[in-house]
C-alpha positions as CSV (number, residue, x, y, z in Angstrom):
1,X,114.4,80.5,99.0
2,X,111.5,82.1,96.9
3,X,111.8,85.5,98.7
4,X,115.1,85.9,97.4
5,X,114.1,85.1,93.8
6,X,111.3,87.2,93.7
7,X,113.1,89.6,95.0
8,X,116.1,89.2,92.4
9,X,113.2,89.6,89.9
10,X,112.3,92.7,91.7
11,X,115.9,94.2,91.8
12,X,116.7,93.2,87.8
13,X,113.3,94.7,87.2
14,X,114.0,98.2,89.0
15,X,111.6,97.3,91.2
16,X,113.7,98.4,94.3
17,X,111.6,99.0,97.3
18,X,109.9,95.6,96.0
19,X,113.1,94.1,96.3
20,X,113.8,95.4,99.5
21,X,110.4,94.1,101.2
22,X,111.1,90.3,100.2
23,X,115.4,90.7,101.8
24,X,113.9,92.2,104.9
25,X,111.4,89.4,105.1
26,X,114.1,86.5,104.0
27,X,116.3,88.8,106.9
28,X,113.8,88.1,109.6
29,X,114.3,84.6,108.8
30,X,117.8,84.2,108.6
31,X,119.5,87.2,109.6
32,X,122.9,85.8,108.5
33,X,121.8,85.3,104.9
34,X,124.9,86.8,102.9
35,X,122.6,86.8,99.8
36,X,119.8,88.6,101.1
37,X,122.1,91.6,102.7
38,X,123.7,92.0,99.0
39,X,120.8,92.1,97.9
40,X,119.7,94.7,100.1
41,X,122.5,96.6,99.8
42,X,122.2,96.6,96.3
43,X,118.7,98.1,96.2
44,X,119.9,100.6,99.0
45,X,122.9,101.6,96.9
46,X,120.1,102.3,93.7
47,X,117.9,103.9,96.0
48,X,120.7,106.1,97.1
49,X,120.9,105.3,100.9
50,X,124.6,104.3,100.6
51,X,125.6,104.4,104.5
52,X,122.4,101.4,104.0
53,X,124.2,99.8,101.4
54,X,127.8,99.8,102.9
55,X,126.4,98.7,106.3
56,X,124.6,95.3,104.5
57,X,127.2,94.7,101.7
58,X,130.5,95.0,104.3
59,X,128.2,92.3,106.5
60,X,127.8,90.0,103.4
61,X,131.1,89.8,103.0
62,X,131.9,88.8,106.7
63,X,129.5,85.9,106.1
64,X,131.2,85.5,102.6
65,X,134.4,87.5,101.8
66,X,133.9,85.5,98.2
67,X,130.1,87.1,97.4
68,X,130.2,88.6,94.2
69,X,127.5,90.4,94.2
70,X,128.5,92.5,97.6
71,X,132.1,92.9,96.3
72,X,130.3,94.0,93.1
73,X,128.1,96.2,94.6
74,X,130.6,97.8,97.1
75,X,132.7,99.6,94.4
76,X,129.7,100.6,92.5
77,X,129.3,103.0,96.0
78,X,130.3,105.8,95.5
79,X,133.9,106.8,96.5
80,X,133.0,108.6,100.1
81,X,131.2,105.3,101.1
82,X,133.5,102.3,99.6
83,X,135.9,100.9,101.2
């Protein structure tokens, strides 16, 4: 999917709210898209809208209990917000 690219490129780039424009737009496609809520929740948890980032990265993982990135990204949140 070239939304999600791009907006990988945007989230490796710091480019957060970039990033967050393309995974709401892949999300409006396919709003089951384990990839495109940890990426989300990544930018949110950068961002530092963490009650954001749990809510997408906890959903990724009922999609995918295996995604690396959300399972990454949830214990980067800090400790009030992980689970």
């Amino acid at each position: 999917m070239t939304l999600m690219k791009r907006g990988e490129a945007y989230r490796m780039q710091r480019r957060y709210e970039e990033a967050l424009r393309d995974a709401n737009r892949a999300l409006e496609l396919d709003p089951n898209h384990a990839w495109a809520l940890a990426s989300r929740g990544s930018s949110y948890r950068m961002l530092g809208r963490y009650e954001e980032a749990l809510r997408d990265l906890n959903r990724a993982l009922e999609l995918d209990p295996n995604n690396a990135l959300a399972l990454e990204q949830r214990e980067l949140l800090p400790q009030q917000f992980g689970q």
